[in-house]
C-alpha positions in Angstrom: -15.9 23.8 3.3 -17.9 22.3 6.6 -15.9 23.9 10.0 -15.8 20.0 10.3 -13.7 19.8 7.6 -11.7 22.7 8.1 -10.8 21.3 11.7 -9.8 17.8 9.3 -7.9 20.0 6.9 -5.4 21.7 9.7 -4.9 18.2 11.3 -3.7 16.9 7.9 -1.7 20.1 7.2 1.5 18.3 6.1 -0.4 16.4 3.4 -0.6 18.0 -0.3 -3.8 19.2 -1.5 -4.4 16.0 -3.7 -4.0 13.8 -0.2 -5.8 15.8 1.9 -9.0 15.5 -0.7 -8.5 11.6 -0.6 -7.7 11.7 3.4 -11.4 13.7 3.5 -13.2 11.2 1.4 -12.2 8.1 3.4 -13.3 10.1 6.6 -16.6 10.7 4.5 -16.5 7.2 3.5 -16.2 6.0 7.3 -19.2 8.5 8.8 -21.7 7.5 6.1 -22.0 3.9 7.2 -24.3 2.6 9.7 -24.1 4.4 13.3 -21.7 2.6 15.2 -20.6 2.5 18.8 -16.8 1.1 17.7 -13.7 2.3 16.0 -13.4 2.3 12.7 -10.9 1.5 9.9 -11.0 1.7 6.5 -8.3 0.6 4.4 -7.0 1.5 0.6 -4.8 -0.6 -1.3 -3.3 1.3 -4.1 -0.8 0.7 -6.3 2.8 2.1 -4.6 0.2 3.2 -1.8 -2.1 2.0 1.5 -3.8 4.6 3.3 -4.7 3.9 6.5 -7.6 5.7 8.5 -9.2 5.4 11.7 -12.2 7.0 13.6 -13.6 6.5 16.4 -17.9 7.8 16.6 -16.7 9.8 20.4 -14.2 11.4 18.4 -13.9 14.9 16.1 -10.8 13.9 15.2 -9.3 11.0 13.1 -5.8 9.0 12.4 -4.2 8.4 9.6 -1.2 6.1 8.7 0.3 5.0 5.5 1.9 1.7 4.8 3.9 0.3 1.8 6.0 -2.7 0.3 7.1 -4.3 -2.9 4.4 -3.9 -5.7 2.9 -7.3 -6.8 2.4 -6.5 -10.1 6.0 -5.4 -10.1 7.0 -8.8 -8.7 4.6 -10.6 -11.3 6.5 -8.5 -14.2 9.9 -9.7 -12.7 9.0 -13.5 -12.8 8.1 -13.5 -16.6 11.1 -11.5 -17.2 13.0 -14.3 -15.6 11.1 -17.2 -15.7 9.7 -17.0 -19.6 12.6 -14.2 -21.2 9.3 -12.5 -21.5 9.7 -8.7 -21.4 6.1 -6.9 -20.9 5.0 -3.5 -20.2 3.7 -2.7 -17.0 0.1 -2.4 -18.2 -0.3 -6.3 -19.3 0.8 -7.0 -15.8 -1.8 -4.6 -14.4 -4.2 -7.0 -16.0 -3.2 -10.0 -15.9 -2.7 -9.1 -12.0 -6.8 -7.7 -11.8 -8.2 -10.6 -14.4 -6.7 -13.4 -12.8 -4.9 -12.1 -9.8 -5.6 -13.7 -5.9 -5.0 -14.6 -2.7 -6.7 -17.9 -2.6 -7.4 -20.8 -5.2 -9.3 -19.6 -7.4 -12.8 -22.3 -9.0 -11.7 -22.8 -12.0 -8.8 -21.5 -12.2 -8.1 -19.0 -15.1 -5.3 -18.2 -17.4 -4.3 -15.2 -19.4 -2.2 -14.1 -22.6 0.5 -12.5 -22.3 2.0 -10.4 -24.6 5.8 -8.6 -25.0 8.8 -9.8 -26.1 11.1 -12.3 -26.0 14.2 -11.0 -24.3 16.3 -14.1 -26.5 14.9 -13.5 -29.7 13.9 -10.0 -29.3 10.8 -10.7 -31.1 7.4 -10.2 -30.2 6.0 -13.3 -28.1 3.3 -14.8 -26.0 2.7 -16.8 -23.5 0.0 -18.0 -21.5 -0.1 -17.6 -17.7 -2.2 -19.2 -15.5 -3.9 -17.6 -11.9 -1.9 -20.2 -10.3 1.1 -18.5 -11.1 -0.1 -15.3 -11.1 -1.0 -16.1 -7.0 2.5 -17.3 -6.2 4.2 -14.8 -7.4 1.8 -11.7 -6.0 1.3 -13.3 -2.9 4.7 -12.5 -0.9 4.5 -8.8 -1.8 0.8 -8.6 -0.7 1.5 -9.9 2.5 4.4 -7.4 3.0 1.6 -5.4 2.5 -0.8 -6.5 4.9 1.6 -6.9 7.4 2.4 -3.0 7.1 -1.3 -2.4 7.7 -1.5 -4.6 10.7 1.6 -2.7 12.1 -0.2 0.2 11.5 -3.5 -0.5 13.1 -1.7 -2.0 16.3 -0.5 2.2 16.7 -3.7 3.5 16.3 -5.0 3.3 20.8 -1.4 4.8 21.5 -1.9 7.7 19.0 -5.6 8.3 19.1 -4.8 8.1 23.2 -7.5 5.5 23.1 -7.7 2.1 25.4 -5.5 -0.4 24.0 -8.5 -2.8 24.3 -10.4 -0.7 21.5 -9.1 -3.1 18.9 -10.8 -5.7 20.1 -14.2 -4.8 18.8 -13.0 -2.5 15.7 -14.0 -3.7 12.1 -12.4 -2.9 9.1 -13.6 -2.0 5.9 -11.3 -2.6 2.5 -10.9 0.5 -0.3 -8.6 1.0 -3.4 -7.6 -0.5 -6.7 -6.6 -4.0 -5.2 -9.6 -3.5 -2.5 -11.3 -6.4 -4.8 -8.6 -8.8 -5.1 -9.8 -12.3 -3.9 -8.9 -13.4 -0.3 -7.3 -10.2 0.3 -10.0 -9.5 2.9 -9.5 -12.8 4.7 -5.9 -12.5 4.5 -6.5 -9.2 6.0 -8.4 -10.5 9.3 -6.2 -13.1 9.8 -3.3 -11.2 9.7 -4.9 -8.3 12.0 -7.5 -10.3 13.8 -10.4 -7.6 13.8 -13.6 -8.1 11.9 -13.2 -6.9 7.7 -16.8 -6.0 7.1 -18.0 -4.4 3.3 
């Protein structure tokens, strides 16, 4: 281990082993872009999970945040439970969410089969799903989500003890399991106003 990474290790102390190595690599991930002259964000949307970290090129040291919300996939799993009497494991949501799942109209838009069963009959059943749906119902819990980063980001001058302009020029970069989802990136700049870059 790097004395640079043993100075990130004490700072991250609190974290278990496991988060410390994933805190690390999206430090890593951060210095090995371009040279840059302005702070620096990168962003991973897991599932239950955001990570949130910050550096700045002047700096040795780092910031981390974490942010959370309802799970979309949990929301999408919900609606078909309701709306279709459609019980389906977690995992058919998972993919219906990452085939067909966005933030924005999707051209064409897709569906996909889905398969569980029927909570009436209690026999096995399908139905078929379109992104449309799929949007509407992911699309409250993602925000939630985004608006936990934003609130997360506007800390970041107070507790790197940084000007509070510094946002102004920061970009963002976009990580994780859902880091792919369409118009999640857009949805992201909107909602914190600072430049998502890949």
């Amino acid at each position: 281990m790097s004395q640079h990474e043993g100075t990130l290790i004490d700072k991250i102390a609190f974290l278990n082993t496991e988060q410390q190595e994933r805190v690390l690599k999206l430090v890593e991930d951060i210095e090995a872009k371009e040279p840059s002259d302005t702070l620096r964000i990168l962003v991973r949307f897991e599932p239950y999970l955001i990570e949130i970290v910050a550096k700045h090129p002047d700096r040795s040291d780092f910031w981390s945040g974490r942010g959370g919300g309802e799970e979309p996939v949990d929301a999408l799993c919900s609606y078909l439970k309701e709306h279709h009497h459609l019980l389906v494991a977690k995992s058919s949501g998972e993919r219906a969410f990452y085939l067909i799942g966005s933030l924005t109209p999707l051209t064409p838009e897709r569906t996909y089969m889905m398969v569980g069963r029927n909570l009436d009959t209690g026999l096995p059943a399908r139905i078929e799903i379109s992104s449309i749906e799929v949007r509407e119902q992911i699309s409250t819990a993602m925000q939630i989500k985004i608006k936990s980063v934003a609130g997360n980001i506007k800390l970041i001058p107070k507790n790197m003890q940084l000007p509070e302009d510094i946002l102004s020029g920061a970009t963002i970069r976009i990580r994780g399991r859902y880091g792919h989802l369409p118009g999640l990136a857009g949805a992201v700049q909107e909602t914190t106003g600072l430049n998502v870059v890949d």
